[in-house]
N, C-alpha and C positions, 0 to 999 in steps of 0.2 A: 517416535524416539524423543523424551524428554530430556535434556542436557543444558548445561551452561556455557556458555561463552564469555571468554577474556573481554571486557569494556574497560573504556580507562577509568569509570567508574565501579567498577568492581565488576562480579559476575552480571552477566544477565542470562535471567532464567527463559530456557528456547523450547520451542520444539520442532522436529524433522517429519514432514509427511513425504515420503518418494513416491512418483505418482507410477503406477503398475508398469504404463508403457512411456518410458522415461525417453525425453526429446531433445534431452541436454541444455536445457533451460529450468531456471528454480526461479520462484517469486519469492523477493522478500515482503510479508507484511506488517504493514507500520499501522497500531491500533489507536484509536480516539484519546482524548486529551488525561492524563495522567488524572490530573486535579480534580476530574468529573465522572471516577468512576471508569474511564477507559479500561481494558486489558486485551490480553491479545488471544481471550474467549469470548470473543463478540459475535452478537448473529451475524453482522454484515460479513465479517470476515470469515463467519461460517460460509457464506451464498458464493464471496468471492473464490474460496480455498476449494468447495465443489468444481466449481467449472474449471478452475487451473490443474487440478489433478485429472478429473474427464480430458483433458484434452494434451495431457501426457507432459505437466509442468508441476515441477515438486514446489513443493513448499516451505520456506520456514518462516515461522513467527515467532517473536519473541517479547518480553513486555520489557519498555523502555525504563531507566534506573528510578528504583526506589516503588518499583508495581509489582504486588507478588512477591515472587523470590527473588527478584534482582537488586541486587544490592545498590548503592547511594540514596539519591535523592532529585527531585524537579530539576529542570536545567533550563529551566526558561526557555524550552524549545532549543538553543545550541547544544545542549548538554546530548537531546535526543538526538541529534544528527551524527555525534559521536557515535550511536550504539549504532543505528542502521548502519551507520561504517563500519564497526566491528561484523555486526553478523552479513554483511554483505562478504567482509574478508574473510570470513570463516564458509561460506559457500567457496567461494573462488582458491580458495588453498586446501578445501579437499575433493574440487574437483578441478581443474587445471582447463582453461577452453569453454565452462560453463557460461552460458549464456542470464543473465542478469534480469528481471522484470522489477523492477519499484512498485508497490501496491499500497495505498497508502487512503485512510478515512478517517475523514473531519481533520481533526489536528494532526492525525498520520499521514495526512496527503500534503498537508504544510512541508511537515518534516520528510516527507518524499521530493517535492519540488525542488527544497531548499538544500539536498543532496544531491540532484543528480548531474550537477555540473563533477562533482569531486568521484562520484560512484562509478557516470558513465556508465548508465543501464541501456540493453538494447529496446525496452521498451518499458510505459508508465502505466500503471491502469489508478486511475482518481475516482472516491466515490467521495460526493459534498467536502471537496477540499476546502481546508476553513482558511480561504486565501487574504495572501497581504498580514497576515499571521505574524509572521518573524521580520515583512516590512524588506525582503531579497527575495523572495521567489521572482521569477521569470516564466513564462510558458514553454512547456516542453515544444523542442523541435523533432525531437524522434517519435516514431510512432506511437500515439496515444490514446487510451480511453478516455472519457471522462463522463461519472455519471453523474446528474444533478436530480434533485427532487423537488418539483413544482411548489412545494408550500413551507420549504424549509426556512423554517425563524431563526436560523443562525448563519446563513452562506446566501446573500443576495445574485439569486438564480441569474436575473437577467445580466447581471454586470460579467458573472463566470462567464456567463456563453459569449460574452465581446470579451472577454480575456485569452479566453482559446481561441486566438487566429488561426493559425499555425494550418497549413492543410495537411499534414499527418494527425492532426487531432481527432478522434470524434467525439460528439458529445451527444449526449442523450440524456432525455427527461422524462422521468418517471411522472404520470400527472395524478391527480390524485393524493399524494404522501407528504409527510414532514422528513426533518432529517434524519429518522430515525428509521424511515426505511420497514416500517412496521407492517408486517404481510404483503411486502414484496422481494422477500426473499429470492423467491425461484425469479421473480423478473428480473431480477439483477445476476442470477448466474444464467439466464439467458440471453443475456445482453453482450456478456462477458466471454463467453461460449463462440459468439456469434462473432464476434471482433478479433477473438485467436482467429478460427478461422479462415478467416476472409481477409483480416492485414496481420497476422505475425506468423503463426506457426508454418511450419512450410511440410 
């Protein structure tokens, strides 16, 4: 279902995937950097929006303002934390009791972190968060994904994984790849598959 949602920046353009066997949990995900070509038709967020529907958690995505059909413009990263707020409240007021996930790559996992004190998601899933970004994020304390990719030229691997303390975190490394995640698609919604299972879905 493709629609738009109220932002304070004008509409943003969304879309609704309900996963077959609905768990009463929807992810929101948050797509790569506006300025570089991000949108919220990305393969990664292809690999992640697979396994969150396989494992009976809806979806929606939407592209942050001035991508696509969504009206304004850049927000220097603040602006996008506005929308994920929007379309987070736009799950939560049409379904009452819905359970929240943050999903967030490269610069979307920025603008996930740097959200979820104010969203209050019950859980995070991170692929190559391009951390220290907006210069506030903090490490999630509720349960968390986190993927990194061994050869990534824009997110210095080693420092993420001492950034994720947290022991609800896990983190995993793709070896092999850059940040782009290039044919490892399916390894990443096996990853993701594997981490509802065993710490979230119940």
């Amino acid at each position: 279902m493709e629609f738009v949602i109220a932002g304070t920046a004008g509409p943003l353009e969304a879309r609704y995937s309900e996963a077959g066997a609905a768990t009463g949990v929807t992810a929101v995900l948050c797509h790569p950097h506006p300025q570089f070509g991000g949108t919220m038709n990305d393969r990664v967020l292809d690999a992640l929006e697979s396994a969150l529907l396989s494992s009976g958690i809806s979806s929606l995505r939407f592209n942050f303002r001035g991508v696509g059909g969504s009206a304004g413009r850049y927000g220097d990263g603040l602006g996008e934390i506005d929308d994920v707020a929007a379309a987070t409240n736009w799950v939560r007021e049409g379904s009452v009791g819905e359970r929240i996930i943050l999903v967030g790559y490269s610069f979307g996992g920025a603008v996930a972190l740097s959200a979820q004190n104010i969203l209050a998601p019950e859980c995070m899933i991170l692929v190559a968060p391009a951390l220290g970004f907006f210069g506030q994020e903090h490490p999630p304390t509720l349960p968390s994904l986190v993927i990194l990719a061994e050869n990534d030229q824009f997110v210095n691997t080693d420092s993420a994984k001492d950034w994720f303390v947290d022991g609800n975190t896990w983190v995993e490394q793709i070896p092999d790849t850059d940040h782009f995640f290039v044919r490892c698609h399916d390894q990443i919604t096996k990853i993701v598959r594997e981490f509802l299972i065993t710490a979230f879905v119940d």
